[in-house]
C-alpha positions, 0 to 999 in steps of 0.5 A, a space after each residue: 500500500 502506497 500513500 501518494 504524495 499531495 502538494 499541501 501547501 497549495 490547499 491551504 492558504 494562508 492569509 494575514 488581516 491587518 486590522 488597526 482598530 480594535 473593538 473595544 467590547 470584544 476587548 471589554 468581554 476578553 478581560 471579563 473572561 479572563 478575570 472569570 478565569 482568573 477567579 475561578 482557578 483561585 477560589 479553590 487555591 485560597 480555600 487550600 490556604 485557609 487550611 494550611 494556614 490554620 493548621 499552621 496557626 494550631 500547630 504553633 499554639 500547640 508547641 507554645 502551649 507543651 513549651 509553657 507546661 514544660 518550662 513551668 510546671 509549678 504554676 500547672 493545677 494539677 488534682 492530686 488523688 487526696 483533693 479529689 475528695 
């Protein structure tokens, strides 16, 4: 099975228009566009980041919470088997 050879560039014209004027509502409905884009690409990005961020915010009152126990343990209320009663 053979595939003949076709001259391509012969079918496929290319043209170029050199428009001056730009149409400033297809402008106005690209910018629209891409700022819809652009917030709905962040959305969940920022959603992420709240988590991380909290988790972040919970991790370190955590260690400044078990470093004040560890450095203090005197001021600590701790019930004692003969308070209890």
């Amino acid at each position: 099975m053979t595939i003949a050879r076709q001259n391509t560039t012969a079918s496929l014209p290319i043209t170029i228009h050199d428009s001056e004027s730009i149409d400033l509502a297809s402008l106005w409905k690209l910018v629209e566009l891409a700022t819809n884009g652009f917030w709905w690409r962040t959305k969940s990005y920022t959603t992420i980041l709240g988590v991380m961020l909290l988790t972040l915010i919970s991790l370190i009152f955590l260690s400044m919470h078990w470093s004040y126990r560890r450095l203090f343990p005197f001021i600590s209320h701790r019930v004692s088997r003969n308070d209890r009663a």
